[in-house]
C-alpha positions, -999 to +999 in steps of 0.1 A: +304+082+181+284+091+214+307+100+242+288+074+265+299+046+240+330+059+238+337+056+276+323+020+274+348+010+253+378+030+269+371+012+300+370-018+282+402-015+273+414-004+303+403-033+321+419-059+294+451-039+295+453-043+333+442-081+331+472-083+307+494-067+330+483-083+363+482-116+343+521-111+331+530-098+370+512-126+389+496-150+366+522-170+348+544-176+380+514-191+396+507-210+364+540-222+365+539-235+401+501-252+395+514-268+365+549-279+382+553-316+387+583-333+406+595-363+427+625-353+452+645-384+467+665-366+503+686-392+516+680-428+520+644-422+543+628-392+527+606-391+492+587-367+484+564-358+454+547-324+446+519-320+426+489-293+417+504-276+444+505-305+470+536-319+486+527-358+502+549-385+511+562-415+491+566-442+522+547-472+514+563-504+494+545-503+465+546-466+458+587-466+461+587-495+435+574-476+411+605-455+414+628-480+403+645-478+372+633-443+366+659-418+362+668-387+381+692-359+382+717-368+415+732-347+437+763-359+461+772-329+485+751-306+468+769-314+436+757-326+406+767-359+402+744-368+367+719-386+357+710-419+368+685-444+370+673-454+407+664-481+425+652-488+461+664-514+483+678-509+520+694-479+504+689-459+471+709-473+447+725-460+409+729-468+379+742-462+344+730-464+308+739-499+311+726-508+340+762-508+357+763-500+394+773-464+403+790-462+438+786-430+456+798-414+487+777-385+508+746-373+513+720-379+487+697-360+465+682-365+439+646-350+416+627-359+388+607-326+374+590-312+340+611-279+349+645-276+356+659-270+391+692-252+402+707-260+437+720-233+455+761-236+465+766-224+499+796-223+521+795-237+559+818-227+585+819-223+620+806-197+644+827-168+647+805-143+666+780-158+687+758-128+695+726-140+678+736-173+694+737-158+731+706-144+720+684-174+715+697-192+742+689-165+763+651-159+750+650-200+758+663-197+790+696-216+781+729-206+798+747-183+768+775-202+782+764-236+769+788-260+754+783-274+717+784-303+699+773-286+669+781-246+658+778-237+622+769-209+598+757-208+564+756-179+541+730-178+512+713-155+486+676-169+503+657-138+488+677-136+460+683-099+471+723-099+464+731-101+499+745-135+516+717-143+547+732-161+572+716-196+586+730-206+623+728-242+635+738-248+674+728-279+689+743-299+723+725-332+713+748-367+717+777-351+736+804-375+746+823-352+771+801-333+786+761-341+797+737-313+804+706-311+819+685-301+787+692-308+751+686-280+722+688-280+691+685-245+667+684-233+630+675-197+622+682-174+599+698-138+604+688-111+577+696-075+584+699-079+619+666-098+626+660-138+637+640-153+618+633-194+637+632-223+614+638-251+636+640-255+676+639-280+703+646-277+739+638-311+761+652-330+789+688-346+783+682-388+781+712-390+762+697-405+731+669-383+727+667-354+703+685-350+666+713-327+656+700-306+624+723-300+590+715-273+562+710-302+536+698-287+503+688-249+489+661-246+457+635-239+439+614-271+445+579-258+435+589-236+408+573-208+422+599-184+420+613-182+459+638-205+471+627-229+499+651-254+518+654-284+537+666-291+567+677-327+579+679-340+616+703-365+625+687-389+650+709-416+679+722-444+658+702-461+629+668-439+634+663-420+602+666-383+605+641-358+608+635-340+573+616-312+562+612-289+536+606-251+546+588-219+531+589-183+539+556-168+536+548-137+557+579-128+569+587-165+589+596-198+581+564-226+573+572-266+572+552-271+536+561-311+543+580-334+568+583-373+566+579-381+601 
C-alpha cells in the first residue's frame, strides 16, 4: 500500500475516532436536552412547558384545560407526594385513581416529563454570619445595619461539586413594626467566597410594593445535566408571586423564563 494512501486512511480514522469521542463527551447530553419534553406546574399561578429547547408560558384558558385530568408527579414541600391526576380551577386541584379528591397542604409542585426528574433536598435556616449580607447592602448603598423581615440561608450541592453552596435571601418588604425609606429584596449565592446575584430589588418603601422571595424548588428541569432553580416572590395580599426559573451559564445567574 502507498504511504500517501495509507495516511488518507489513518486520518480517516482519526477523525471518526475523535467524532466518536466528542460525540460521547458533548453530543448525547445535548441530544438529551433537545429531545427533553416537560410540563412544570409551580404553585397555583405559574405553568410552564419546555420543549426543543424552549421554555413559554401556559396562561391562557384554553391551554390550562388541556391540563386537566392529566397526571403528574406532585411535590408538597419539596417532597414527593405521588402521582396524581390535575385539574385547574381557582386553585390546582388532585386526584386519585378513582377520581377521589386529594387534599394537600403547602407549596405546590408538580411535572409531567419523558425523563425522570430528582428534586434536590435542601435545609433552610437563618442567618448566622451576615458578612456577605453587610456586603451587598453596602455595594447597594443600604445601611449594613438594616432591619429584616426576611433572613435565610440555603445550603445546596448547585454544581454538583461535593461541596454545599450556600443561597442567602434578605428582604425588608411588608414590615409591620418598622417602615423604611427603601424596600430590598436579595437572593445570591456564595461559592468559595465569591457572590454570585440571582435576584435583587431596591425601590422606594409604599408599603405594599415589592415581593419577599423564597428558594422554592432545586432540579434538573431541562435535562441537560446542570441543576437550575426557581425562585418565587411573594407579592402584598392576593397578587400572585413573582416566579422564575434560573440558569448558570458563564459563571452568573440567567432567568431562562418568568411568568410575569
Amino acid at each position: 500500500m502507498k504511504k500517501g494512501k495509507l495516511k488518507y486512511i489513518v486520518l480517516i480514522v482519526i477523525l471518526i475516532v475523535y467524532g466518536v469521542v466528542m460525540y460521547l463527551a458533548f453530543g448525547v447530553n445535548e441530544s438529551k436536552e433537545r429531545a427533553a419534553s416537560t410540563t412544570l406546574l409551580v404553585g397555583d399561578s405559574t405553568v410552564w412547558n419546555y420543549s426543543s429547547r424552549d421554555w413559554m408560558n401556559i396562561n391562557t384558558p384554553s391551554l390550562l384545560s388541556n391540563l386537566n385530568w392529566q397526571k403528574f408527579k406532585v411535590y408538597i414541600d419539596n417532597q414527593y407526594f405521588g402521582k396524581y391526576s390535575v385539574w385547574k380551577d381557582d386553585r390546582w386541584y388532585l386526584f386519585d385513581n378513582n377520581k377521589n379528591a386529594v387534599s394537600y397542604q403547602g407549596n405546590l409542585f408538580a411535572y409531567k416529563a419523558d425523563f425522570d426528574m430528582d428534586l434536590v433536598d435542601f435545609s433552610t435556616t437563618n442567618i448566622t454570619d451576615y458578612s456577605y449580607v453587610h456586603q451587598v447592602l453596602e455595594e447597594h448603598g443600604i445601611d449594613s445595619q438594616s432591619s429584616y423581615t426576611l433572613e435565610n440561608v440555603s445550603k445546596v450541592d448547585f454544581d454538583k461539586d461535593g461541596v454545599l453552596e450556600e443561597y442567602y435571601i434578605v428582604s425588608n418588604v411588608f414590615a409591620t413594626d418598622f417602615f423604611p425609606e427603601k424596600y430590598f429584596s436579595f437572593v445570591f449565592m456564595v461559592d468559595n467566597g465569591n457572590i454570585y446575584m440571582l435576584y435583587e430589588d431596591v425601590d422606594t418603601n409604599e408599603g405594599v410594593n415589592g415581593c419577599k422571595p423564597s428558594l422554592y424548588t432545586v432540579a434538573d428541569f431541562d435535562n441537560d445535566q446542570d441543576y437550575e432553580l426557581i425562585i418565587s416572590c411573594a407579592k402584598y395580599s392576593n397578587q400572585a408571586p413573582l416566579t422564575m426559573l434560573y440558569e448558570f451559564h458563564k459563571n452568573k445567574f440567567e432567568i431562562a423564563i418568568s411568568n410575569q
